[in-house]
ModelCIF file with pLDDT and N, C-alpha, C, O atoms, coordinates in Angstrom:
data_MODEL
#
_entry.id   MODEL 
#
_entity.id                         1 
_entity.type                       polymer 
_entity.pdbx_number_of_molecules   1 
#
_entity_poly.entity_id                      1 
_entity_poly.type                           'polypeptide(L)' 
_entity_poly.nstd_linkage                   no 
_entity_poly.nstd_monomer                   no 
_entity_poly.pdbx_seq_one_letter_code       
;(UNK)(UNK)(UNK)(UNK)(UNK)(UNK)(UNK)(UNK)(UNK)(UNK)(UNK)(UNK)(UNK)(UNK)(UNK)(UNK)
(UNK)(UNK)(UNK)(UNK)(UNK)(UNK)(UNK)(UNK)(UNK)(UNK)(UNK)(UNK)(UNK)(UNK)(UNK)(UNK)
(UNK)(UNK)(UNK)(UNK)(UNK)(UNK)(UNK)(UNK)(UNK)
;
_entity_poly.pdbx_seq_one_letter_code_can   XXXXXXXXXXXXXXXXXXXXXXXXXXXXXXXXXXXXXXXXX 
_entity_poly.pdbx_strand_id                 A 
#
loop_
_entity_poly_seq.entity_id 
_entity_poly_seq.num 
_entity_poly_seq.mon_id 
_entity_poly_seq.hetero 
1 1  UNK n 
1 2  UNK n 
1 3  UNK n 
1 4  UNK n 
1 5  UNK n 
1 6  UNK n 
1 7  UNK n 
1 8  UNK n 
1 9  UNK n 
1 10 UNK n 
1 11 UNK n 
1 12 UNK n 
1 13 UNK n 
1 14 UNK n 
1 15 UNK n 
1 16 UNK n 
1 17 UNK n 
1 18 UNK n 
1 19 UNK n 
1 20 UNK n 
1 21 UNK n 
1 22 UNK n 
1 23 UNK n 
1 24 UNK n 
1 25 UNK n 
1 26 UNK n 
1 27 UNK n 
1 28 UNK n 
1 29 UNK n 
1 30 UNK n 
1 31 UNK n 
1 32 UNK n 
1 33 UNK n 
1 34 UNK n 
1 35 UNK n 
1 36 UNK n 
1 37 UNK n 
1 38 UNK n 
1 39 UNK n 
1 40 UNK n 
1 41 UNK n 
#
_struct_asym.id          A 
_struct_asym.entity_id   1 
#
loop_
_ma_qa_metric.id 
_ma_qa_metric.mode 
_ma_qa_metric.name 
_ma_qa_metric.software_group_id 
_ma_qa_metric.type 
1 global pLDDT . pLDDT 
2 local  pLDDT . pLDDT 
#
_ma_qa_metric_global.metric_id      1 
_ma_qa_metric_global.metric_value   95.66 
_ma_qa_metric_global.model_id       1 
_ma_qa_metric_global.ordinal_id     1 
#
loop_
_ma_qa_metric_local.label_asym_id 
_ma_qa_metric_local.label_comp_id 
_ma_qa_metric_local.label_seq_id 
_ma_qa_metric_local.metric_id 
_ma_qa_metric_local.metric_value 
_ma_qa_metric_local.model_id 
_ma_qa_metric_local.ordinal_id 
A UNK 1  2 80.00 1 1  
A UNK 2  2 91.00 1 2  
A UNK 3  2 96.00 1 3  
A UNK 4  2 97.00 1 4  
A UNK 5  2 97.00 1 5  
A UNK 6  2 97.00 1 6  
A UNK 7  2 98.00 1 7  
A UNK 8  2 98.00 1 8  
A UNK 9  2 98.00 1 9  
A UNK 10 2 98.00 1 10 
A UNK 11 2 98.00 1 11 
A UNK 12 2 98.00 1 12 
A UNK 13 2 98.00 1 13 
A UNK 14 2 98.00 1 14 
A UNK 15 2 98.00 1 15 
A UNK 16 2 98.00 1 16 
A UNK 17 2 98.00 1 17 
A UNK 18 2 98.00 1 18 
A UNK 19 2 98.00 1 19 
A UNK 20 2 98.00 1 20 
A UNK 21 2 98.00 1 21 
A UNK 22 2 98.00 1 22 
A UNK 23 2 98.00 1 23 
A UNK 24 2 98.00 1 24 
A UNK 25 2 98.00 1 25 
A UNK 26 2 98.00 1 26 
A UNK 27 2 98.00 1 27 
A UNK 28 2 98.00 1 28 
A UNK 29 2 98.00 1 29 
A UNK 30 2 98.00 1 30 
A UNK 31 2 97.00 1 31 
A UNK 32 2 97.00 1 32 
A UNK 33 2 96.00 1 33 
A UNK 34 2 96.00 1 34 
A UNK 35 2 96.00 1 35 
A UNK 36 2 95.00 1 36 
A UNK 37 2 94.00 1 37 
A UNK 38 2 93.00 1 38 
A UNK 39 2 91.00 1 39 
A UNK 40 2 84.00 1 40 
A UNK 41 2 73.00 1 41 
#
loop_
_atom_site.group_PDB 
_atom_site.id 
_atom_site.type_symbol 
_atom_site.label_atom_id 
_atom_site.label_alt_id 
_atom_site.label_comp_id 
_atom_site.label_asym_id 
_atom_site.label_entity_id 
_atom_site.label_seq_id 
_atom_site.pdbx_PDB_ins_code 
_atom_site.Cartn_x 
_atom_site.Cartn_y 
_atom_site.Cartn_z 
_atom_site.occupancy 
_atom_site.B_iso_or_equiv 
_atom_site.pdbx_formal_charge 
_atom_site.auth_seq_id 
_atom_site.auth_comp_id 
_atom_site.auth_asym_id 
_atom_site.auth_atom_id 
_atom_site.pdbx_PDB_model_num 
ATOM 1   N N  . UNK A 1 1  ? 82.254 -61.101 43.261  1.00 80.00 ? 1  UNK A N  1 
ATOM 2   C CA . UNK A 1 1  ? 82.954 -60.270 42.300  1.00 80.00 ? 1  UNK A CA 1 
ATOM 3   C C  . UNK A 1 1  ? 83.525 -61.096 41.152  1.00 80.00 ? 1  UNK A C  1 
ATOM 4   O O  . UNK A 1 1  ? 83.418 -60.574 40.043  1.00 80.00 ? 1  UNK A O  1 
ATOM 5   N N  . UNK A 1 2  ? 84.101 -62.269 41.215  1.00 91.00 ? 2  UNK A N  1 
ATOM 6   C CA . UNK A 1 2  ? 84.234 -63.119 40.368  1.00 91.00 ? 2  UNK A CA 1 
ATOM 7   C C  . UNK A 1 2  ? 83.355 -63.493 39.219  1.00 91.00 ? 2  UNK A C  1 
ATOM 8   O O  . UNK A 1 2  ? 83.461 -63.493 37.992  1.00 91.00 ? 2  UNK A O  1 
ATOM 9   N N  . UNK A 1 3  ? 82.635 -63.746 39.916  1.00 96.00 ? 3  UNK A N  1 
ATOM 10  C CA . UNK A 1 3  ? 81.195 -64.580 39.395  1.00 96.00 ? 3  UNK A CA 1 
ATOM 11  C C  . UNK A 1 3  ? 80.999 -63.178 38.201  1.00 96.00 ? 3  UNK A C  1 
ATOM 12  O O  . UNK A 1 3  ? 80.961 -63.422 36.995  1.00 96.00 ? 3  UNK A O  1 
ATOM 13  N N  . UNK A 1 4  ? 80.882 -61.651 38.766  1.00 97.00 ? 4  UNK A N  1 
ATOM 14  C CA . UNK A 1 4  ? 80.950 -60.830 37.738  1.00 97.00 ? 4  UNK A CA 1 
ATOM 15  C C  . UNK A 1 4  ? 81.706 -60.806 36.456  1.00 97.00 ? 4  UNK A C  1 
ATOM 16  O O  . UNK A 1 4  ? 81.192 -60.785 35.338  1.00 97.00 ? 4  UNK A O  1 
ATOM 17  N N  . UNK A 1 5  ? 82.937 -60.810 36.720  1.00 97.00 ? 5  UNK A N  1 
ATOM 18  C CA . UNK A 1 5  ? 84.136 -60.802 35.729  1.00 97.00 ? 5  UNK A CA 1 
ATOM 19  C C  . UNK A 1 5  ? 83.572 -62.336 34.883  1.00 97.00 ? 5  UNK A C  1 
ATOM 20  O O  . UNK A 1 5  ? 83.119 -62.432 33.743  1.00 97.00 ? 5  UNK A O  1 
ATOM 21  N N  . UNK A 1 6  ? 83.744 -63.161 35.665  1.00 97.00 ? 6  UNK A N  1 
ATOM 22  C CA . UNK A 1 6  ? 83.521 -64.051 34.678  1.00 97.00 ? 6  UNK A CA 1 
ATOM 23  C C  . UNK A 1 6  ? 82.264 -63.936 33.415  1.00 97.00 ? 6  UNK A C  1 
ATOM 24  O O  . UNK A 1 6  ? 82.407 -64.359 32.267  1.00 97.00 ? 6  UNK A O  1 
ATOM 25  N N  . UNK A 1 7  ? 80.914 -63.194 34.009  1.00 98.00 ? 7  UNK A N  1 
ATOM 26  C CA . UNK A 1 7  ? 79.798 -62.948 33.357  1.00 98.00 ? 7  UNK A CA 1 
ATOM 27  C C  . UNK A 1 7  ? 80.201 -61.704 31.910  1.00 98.00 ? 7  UNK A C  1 
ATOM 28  O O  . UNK A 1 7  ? 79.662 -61.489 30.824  1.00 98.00 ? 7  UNK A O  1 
ATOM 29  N N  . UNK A 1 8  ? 81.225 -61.205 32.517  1.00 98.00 ? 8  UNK A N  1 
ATOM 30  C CA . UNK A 1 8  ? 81.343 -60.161 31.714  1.00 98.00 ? 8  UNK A CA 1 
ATOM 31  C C  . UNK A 1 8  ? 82.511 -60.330 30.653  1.00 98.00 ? 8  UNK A C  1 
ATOM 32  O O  . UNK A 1 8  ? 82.687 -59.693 29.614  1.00 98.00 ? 8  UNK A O  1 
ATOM 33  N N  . UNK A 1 9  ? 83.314 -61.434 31.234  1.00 98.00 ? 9  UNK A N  1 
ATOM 34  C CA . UNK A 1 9  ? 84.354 -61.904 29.992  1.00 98.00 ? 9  UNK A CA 1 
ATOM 35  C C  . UNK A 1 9  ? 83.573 -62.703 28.817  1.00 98.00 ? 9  UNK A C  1 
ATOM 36  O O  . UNK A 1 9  ? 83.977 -62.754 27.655  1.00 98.00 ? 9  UNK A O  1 
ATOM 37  N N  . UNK A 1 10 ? 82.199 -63.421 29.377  1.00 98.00 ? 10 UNK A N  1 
ATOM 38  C CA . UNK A 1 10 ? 81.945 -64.261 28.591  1.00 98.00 ? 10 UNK A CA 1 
ATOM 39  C C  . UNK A 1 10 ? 80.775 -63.584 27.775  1.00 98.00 ? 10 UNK A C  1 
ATOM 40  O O  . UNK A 1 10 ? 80.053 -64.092 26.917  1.00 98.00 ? 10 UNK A O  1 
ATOM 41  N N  . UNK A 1 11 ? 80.785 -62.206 28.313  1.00 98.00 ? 11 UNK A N  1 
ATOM 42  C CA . UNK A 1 11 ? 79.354 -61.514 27.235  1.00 98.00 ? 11 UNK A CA 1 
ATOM 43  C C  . UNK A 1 11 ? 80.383 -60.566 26.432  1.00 98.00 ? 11 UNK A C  1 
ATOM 44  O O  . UNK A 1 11 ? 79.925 -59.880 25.518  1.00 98.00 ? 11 UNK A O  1 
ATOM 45  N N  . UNK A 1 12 ? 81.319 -60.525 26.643  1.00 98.00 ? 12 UNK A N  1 
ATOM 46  C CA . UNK A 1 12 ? 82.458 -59.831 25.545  1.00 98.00 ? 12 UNK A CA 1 
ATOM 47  C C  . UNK A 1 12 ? 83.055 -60.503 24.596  1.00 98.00 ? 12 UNK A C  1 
ATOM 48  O O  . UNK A 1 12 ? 83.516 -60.051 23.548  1.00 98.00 ? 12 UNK A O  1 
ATOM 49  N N  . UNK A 1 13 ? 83.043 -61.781 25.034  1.00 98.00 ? 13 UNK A N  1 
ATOM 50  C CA . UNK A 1 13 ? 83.176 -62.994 23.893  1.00 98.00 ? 13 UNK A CA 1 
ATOM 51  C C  . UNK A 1 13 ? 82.661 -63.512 22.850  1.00 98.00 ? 13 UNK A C  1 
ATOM 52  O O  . UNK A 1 13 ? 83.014 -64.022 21.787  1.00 98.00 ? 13 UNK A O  1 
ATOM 53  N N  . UNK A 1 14 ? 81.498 -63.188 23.566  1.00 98.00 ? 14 UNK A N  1 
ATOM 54  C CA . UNK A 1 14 ? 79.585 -63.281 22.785  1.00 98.00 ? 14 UNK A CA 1 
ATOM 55  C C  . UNK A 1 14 ? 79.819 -62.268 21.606  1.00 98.00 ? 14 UNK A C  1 
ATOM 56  O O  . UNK A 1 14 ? 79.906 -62.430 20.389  1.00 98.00 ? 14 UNK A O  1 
ATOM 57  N N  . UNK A 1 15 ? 79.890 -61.155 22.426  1.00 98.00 ? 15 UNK A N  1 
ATOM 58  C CA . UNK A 1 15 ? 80.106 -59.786 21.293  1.00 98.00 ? 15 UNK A CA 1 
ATOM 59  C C  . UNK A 1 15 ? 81.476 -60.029 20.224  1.00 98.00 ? 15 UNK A C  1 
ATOM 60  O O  . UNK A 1 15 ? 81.359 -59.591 19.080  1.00 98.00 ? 15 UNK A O  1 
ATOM 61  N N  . UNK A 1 16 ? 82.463 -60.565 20.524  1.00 98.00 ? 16 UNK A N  1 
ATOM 62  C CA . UNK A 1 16 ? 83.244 -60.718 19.861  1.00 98.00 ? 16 UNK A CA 1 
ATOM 63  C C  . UNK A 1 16 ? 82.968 -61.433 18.866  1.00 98.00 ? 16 UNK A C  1 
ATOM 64  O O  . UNK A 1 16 ? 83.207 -61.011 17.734  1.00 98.00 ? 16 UNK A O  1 
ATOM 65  N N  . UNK A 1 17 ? 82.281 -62.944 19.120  1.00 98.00 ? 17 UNK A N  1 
ATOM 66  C CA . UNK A 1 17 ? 82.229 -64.222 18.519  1.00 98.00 ? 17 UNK A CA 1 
ATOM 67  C C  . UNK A 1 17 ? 81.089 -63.444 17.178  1.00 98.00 ? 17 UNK A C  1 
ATOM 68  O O  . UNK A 1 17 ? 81.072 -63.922 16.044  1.00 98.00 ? 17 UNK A O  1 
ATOM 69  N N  . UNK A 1 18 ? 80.400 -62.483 17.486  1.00 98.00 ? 18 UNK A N  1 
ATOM 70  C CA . UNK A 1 18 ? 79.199 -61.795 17.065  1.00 98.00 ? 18 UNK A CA 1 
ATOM 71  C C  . UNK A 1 18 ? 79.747 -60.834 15.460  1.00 98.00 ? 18 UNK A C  1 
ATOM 72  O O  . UNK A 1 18 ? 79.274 -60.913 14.326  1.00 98.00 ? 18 UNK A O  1 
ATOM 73  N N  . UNK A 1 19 ? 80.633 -60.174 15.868  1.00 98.00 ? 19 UNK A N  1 
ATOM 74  C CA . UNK A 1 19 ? 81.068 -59.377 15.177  1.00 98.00 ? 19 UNK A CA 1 
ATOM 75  C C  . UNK A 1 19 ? 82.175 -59.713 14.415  1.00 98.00 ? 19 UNK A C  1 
ATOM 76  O O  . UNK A 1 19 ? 82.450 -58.945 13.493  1.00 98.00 ? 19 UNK A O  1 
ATOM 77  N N  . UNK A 1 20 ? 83.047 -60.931 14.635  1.00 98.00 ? 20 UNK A N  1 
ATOM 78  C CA . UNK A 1 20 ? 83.700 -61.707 13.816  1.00 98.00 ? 20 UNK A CA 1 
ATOM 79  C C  . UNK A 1 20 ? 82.947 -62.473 12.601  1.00 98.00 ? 20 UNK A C  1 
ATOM 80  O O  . UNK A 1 20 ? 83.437 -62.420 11.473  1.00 98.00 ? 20 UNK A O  1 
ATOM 81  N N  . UNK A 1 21 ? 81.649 -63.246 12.870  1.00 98.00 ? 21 UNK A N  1 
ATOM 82  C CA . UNK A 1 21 ? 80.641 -63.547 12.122  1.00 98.00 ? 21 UNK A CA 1 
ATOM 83  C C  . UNK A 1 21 ? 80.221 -62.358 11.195  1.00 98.00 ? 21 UNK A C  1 
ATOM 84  O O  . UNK A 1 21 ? 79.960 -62.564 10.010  1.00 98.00 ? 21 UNK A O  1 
ATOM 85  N N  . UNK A 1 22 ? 80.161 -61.169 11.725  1.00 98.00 ? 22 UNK A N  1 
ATOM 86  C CA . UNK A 1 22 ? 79.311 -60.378 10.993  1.00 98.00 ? 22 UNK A CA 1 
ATOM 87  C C  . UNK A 1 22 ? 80.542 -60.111 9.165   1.00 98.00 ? 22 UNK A C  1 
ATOM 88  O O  . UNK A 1 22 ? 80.377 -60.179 7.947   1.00 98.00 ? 22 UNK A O  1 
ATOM 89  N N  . UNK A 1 23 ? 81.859 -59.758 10.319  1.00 98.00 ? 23 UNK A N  1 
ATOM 90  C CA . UNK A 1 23 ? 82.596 -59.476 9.100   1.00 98.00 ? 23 UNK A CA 1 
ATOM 91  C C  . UNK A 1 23 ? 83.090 -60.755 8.574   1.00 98.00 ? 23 UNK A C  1 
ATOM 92  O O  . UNK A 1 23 ? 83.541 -60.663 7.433   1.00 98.00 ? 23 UNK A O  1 
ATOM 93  N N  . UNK A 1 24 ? 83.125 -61.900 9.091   1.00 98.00 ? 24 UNK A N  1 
ATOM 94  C CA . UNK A 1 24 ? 83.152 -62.800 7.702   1.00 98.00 ? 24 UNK A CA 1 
ATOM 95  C C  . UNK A 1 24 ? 81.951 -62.958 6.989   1.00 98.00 ? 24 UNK A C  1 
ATOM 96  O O  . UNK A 1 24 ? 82.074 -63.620 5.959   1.00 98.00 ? 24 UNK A O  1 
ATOM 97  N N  . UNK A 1 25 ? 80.561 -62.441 7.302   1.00 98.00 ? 25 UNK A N  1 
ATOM 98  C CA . UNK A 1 25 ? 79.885 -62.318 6.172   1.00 98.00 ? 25 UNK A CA 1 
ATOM 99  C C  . UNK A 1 25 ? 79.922 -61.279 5.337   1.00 98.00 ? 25 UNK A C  1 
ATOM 100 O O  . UNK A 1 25 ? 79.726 -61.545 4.151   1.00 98.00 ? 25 UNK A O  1 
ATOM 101 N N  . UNK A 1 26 ? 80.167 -59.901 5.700   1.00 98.00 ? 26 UNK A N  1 
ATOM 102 C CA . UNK A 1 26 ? 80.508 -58.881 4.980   1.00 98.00 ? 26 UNK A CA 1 
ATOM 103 C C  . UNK A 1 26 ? 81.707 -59.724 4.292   1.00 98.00 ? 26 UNK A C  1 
ATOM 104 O O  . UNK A 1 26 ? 81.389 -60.092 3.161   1.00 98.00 ? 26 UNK A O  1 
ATOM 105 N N  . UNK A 1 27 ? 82.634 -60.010 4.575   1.00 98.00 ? 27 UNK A N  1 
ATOM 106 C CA . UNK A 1 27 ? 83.972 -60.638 2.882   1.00 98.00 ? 27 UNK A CA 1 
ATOM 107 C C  . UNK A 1 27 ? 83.837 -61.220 2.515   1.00 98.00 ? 27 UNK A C  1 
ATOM 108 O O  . UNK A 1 27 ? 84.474 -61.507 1.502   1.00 98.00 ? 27 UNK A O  1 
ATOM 109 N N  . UNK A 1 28 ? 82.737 -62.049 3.068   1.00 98.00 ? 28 UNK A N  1 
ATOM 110 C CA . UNK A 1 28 ? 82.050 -62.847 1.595   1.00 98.00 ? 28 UNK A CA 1 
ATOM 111 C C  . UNK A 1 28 ? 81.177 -62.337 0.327   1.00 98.00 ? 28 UNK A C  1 
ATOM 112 O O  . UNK A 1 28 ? 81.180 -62.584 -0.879  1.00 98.00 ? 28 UNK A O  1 
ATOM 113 N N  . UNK A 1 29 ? 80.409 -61.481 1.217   1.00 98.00 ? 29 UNK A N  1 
ATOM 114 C CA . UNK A 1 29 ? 79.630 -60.683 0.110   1.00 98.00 ? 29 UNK A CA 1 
ATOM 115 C C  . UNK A 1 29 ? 80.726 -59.067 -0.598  1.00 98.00 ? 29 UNK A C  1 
ATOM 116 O O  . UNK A 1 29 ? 80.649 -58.342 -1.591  1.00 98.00 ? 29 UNK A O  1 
ATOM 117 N N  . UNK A 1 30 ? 81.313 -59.130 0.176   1.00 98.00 ? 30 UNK A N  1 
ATOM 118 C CA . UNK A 1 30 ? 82.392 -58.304 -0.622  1.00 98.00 ? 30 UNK A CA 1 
ATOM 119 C C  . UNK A 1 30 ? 83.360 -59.083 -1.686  1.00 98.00 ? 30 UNK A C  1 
ATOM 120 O O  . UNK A 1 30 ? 83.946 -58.384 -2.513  1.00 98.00 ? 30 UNK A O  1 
ATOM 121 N N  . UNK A 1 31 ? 83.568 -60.597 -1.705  1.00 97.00 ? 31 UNK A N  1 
ATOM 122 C CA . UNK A 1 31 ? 84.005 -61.373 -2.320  1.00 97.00 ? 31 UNK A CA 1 
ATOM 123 C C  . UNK A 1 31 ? 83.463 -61.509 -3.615  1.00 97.00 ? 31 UNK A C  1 
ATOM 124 O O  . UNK A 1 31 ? 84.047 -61.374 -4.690  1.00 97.00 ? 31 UNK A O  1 
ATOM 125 N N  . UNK A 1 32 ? 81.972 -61.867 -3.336  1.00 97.00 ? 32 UNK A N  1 
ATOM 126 C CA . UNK A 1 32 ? 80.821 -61.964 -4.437  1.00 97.00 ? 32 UNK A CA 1 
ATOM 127 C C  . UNK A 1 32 ? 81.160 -60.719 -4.943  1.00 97.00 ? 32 UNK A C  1 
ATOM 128 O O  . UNK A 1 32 ? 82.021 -60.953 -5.791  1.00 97.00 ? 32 UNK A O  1 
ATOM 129 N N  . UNK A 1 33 ? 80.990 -59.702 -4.900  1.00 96.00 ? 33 UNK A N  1 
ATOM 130 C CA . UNK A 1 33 ? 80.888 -58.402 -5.309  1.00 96.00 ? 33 UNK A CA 1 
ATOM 131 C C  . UNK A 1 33 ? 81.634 -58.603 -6.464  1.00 96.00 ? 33 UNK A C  1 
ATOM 132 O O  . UNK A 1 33 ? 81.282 -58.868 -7.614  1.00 96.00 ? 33 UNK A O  1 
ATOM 133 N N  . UNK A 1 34 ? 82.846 -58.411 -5.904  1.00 96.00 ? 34 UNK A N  1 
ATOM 134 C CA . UNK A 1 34 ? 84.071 -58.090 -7.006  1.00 96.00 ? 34 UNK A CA 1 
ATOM 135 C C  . UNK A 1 34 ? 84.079 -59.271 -7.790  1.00 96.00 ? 34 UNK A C  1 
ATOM 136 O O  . UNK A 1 34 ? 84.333 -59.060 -8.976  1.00 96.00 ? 34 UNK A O  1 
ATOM 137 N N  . UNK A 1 35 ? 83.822 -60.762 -7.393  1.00 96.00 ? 35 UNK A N  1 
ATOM 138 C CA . UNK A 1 35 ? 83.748 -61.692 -8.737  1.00 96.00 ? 35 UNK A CA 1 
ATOM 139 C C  . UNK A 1 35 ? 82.355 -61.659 -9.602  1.00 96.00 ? 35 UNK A C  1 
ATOM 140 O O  . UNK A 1 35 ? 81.907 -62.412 -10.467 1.00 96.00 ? 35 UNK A O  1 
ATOM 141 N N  . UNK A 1 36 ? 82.054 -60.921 -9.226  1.00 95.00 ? 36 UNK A N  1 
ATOM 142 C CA . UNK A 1 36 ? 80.640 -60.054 -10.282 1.00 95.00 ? 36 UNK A CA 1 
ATOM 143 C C  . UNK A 1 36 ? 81.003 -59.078 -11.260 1.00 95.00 ? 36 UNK A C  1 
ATOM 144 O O  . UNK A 1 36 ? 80.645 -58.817 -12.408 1.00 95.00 ? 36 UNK A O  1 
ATOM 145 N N  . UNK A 1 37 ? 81.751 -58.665 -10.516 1.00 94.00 ? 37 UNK A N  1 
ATOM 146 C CA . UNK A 1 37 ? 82.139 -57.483 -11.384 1.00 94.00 ? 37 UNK A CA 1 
ATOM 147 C C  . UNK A 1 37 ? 83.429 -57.735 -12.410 1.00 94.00 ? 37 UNK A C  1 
ATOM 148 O O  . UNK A 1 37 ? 83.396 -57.282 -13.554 1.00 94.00 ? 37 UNK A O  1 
ATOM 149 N N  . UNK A 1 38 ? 84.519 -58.461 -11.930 1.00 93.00 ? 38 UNK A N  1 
ATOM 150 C CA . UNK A 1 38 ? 85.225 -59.368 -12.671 1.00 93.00 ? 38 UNK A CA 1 
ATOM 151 C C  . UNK A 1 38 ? 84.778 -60.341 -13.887 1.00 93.00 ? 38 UNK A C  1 
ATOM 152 O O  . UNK A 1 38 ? 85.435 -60.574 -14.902 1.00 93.00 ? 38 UNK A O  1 
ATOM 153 N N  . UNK A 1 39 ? 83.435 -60.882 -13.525 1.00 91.00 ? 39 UNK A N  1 
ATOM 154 C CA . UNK A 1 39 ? 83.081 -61.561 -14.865 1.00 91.00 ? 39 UNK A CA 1 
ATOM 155 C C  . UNK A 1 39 ? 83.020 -61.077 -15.926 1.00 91.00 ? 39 UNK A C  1 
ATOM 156 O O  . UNK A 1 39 ? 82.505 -59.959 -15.934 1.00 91.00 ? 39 UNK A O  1 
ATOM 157 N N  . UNK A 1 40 ? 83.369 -61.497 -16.941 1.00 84.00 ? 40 UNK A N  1 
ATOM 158 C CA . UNK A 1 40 ? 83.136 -60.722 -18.519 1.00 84.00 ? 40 UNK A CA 1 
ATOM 159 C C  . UNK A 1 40 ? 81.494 -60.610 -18.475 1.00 84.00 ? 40 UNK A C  1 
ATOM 160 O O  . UNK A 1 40 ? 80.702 -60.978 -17.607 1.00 84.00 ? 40 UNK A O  1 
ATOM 161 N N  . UNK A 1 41 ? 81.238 -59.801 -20.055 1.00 73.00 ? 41 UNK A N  1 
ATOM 162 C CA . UNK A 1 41 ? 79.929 -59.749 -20.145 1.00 73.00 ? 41 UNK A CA 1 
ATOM 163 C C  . UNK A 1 41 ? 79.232 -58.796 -19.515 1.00 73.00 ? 41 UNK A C  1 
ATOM 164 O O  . UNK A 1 41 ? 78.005 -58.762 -19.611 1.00 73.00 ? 41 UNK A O  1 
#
């Protein structure tokens, strides 16, 4: 039963580690965005 929990803390971590990545790439490209749109011209 252990051996479970442990499998399953560390594939929720995965998912975590996953979706933290995702949205620091989304605010980056949300970053870009707006200093696009900020530029003159």
């Amino acid at each position: 039963m252990a051996t479970d929990e442990k499998q399953d803390r560390e594939h929720l971590l995965g998912m975590v580690q996953t979706l933290q990545a995702g949205n620091a790439a989304l605010a980056s490209r949300a970053q870009a965005a707006e200093d696009e749109v900020a530029r003159p011209g």
